[in-house]
C-alpha positions, 0 to 999 in steps of 0.5 A: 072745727076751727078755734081761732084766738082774737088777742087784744094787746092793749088789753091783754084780753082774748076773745075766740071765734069758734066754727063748726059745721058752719056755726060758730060760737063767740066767746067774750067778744070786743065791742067792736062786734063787725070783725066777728060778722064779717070773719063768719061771712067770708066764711059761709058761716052764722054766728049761732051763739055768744057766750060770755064767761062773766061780767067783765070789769076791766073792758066792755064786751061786744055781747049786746051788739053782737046779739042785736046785729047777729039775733044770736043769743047771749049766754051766761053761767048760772047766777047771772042777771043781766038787765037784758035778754040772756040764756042762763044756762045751768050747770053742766049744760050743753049747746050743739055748735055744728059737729062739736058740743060745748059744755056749761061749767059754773066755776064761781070764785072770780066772781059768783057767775063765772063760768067756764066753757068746755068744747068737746069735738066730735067724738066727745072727746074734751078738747078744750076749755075757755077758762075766762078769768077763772084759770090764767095761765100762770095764775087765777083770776082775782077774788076780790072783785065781786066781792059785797059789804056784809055778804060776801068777801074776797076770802068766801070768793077765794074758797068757792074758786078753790072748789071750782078749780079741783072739782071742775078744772083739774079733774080734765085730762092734762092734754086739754088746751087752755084758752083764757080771756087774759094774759100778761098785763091784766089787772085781774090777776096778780102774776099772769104769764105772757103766754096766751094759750097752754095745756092743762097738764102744763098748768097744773105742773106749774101754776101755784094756784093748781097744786095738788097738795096745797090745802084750802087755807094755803090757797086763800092766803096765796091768792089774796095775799098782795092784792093791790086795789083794783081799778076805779073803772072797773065797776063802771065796766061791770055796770055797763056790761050787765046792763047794756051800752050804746051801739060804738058806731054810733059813739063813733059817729057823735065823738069823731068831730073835727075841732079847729084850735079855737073850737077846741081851746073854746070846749077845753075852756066852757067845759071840764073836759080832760085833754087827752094827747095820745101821740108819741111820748117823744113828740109829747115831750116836745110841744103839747097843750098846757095842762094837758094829760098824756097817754099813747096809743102805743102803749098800754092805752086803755087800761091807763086810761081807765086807772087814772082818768077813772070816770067813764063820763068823764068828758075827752077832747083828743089830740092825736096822730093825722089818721088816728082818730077813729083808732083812739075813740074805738080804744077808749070805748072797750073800756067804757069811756064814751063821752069824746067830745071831739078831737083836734083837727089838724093836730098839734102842729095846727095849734102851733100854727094857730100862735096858741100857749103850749108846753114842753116837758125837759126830758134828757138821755140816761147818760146826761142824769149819770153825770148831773146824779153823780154830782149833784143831789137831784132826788130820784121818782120812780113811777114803776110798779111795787113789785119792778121796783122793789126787785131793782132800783136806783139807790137812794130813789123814791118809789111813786108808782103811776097808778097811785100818782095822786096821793104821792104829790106832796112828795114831790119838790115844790120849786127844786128840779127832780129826776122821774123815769119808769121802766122804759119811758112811757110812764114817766112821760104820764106822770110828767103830765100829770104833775105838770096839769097839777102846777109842779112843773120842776121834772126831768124826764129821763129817757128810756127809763130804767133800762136806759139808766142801768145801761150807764152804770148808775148804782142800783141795788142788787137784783131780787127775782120778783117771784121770791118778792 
């Protein structure tokens, strides 16, 4: 038996081969499905069964394609209802994958159908479970996602995955390994570990959500309670993920179009597309197109760009790095962004040689803000999360977190410089674009952020642990 966990950083997402005797099972596969086709070839194996945990919202599953490529069949937990050809298993039922055996359990509460898998090995012995999103490690996956006006709230969804997790979960034996679909920096959870795999036993001494003495209504209350609003992209995935999507190779083969400086200035110009630079937060800084929006590829890529730019048909035109091109338009797709229009060919250095308009942002180190903030009265922005800045900020510094940037705009100057900084540099670099393509273009950025600025001394408040918040 071989349980392999094929961990996704930019999304926080995992997904897990599983092989048996020659077959293997796929459990929420990414949707660029190859790797999956070409690990089971090399080993000698075929690819006997999908298995998807649930309706995913914040990326778009490679289960359809892989279906297709493969003819393994796709399988949900009771209650689903994709548009396309699926098993719907019932509850409790099995599916023989060589030598081991893994075991339906409905565990609705994340969502009506989620569903978690339970493999037991040859023996019979409970092994291991792939909890999808409806156990974390450190947390449970959000209530609040699946819920329906005038049907179902996310109090009812709460309930259920209260239920699901005491009478499906806990009753396991505490030497079974968990494998969830999330880690650290998911937005389907509140406070998820940066662990990526652990024991039940482990869990149910340290997770909240599993604690043996806690009532209904303390768990409902615990695990709605600070929910911020999710994604504007997430039932955009959710939508593709149950009703089909087109094949990424052949999003590939229409978006990877080389644009010359004056065919993509001439696209940016006849349509609405948002230019989207993916480079370095530093090289940004220093020459990108004017009104263009920034987020790297070296950071947490896709779910920003799935929080800010919202719209999965909205139209992209790419700046990037020589070389990475394909790179950018697979990532955009896991999250269901598929109309690039093309990129520019050449990079931003060919729209320098080509004598075209271009912008920079004024960014200087920590040390600089220290002596310019203890002389003068530059307000501060800090663009981080509630829960970062609530536990340390700078004294007297206003709180405008990234992904809500847009209803803060009228707080910032209209014509007086301002300091902005986050926790490291990457996300003030996109808020700076951000204004800036919404005209206020009277920002310093403060390299290295937070952490930097806490190195000069600055005066902060006093640290708060974010888990007594």
């Amino acid at each position: 038996m071989k349980i392999e966990q094929i961990y996704t950083g930019c999304l926080a997402q995992g997904a897990y081969y599983i092989e048996s005797n020659g077959e293997v099972a796929i459990i929420d596969p990414l949707r660029e499905v190859q790797p999956y086709i070409d690990k089971a070839k090399a080993n000698n194996a075929e690819i006997k069964y999908i298995f998807e945990t649930h309706f995913h919202a914040d990326f778009v599953s490679g289960h359809v394609t892989l279906s297709k490529k493969t003819g393994a069949p796709i399988i949900y937990g009771p209650l689903a209802n994709p548009s396309f050809d699926a098993i719907i298993a019932e509850d409790k039922q099995e599916f023989k994958l060589g030598d081991i055996t893994i075991v339906v359990l409905h565990t609705p509460g994340h969502t009506m159908e989620s569903t978690v898998y339970l493999l037991k090995d040859k023996n019979g012995k409970d092994h291991a479970i792939f909890s999808g999103d409806t156990l974390f490690l450190g947390d449970v996956g959000r209530p609040d996602l699946a819920q329906k006006a005038g049907e179902i709230t996310e109090e009812d969804l709460a309930s259920y995955l209260f239920d699901s997790l005491r009478n499906k979960i806990m009753p396991l034996n505490d030497d079974v390994i968990v494998y969830p679909a999330h880690g650290a920096g998911s937005a389907c959870g509140k406070n998820l570990s940066k662990e990526t795999v652990d024991t039940l036993g482990n869990q149910k001494r340290s997770n909240y959500a599993l604690r043996s003495d806690m009532t209904k209504e303390e768990f409902i209350k615990e695990v709605t309670d600070g929910l911020l609003p999710p994604p504007d992209y997430f039932p955009l995935n959710v939508k593709l993920n149950k009703e089909g999507y087109e094949d990424f190779q052949e999003v590939l083969k229409r978006s990877a179009i080389a644009l010359s400086p004056d065919a993509f200035e001439t696209a940016a110009n006849e349509t609405e597309a948002v230019v989207l630079d993916v480079r370095h937060q530093s090289d940004f800084a220093k020459g990108h197109i004017p009104r263009s929006i920034f987020i790297g590829l070296d950071g947490n890529f896709a779910p920003w760009v799935g929080a800010l730019i919202a719209d999965v048909q909205q139209p992209i035109l790419l700046v990037t790095e020589k070389g990475r091109e394909t790179e950018a338009i697979k990532r955009l797709s896991r999250v269901g962004f598929d109309n690039t229009l093309g990129y520019l060919e050449g990079g931003f250095e060919a729209w320098k040689k080509a004598s075209k308009e271009y912008d920079t942002v004024s960014s200087v180190p920590a040390t600089t803000f220290k002596k310019s903030f203890i002389c003068e009265d530059i307000p501060v922005f800090d663009v981080r999360k509630k829960g970062e800045f609530l536990s340390e900020h700078v004294i007297n510094a206003h709180h405008t977190p990234l992904d809500y940037i847009n209803d803060h705009l009228s707080e910032f100057p209209d014509h007086k410089p301002f300091y902005v900084h986050c926790a490291g540099g990457y996300r003030s670099m996109i808020a700076a674009s951000i204004l800036k393509s919404r005209g206020i273009h009277n920002l310093i950025d403060i390299q290295g952020g937070f952490k930097a600025i806490k190195e000069t001394g600055v005066a902060i408040t006093d640290y708060v642990c974010p888990s007594t918040l």
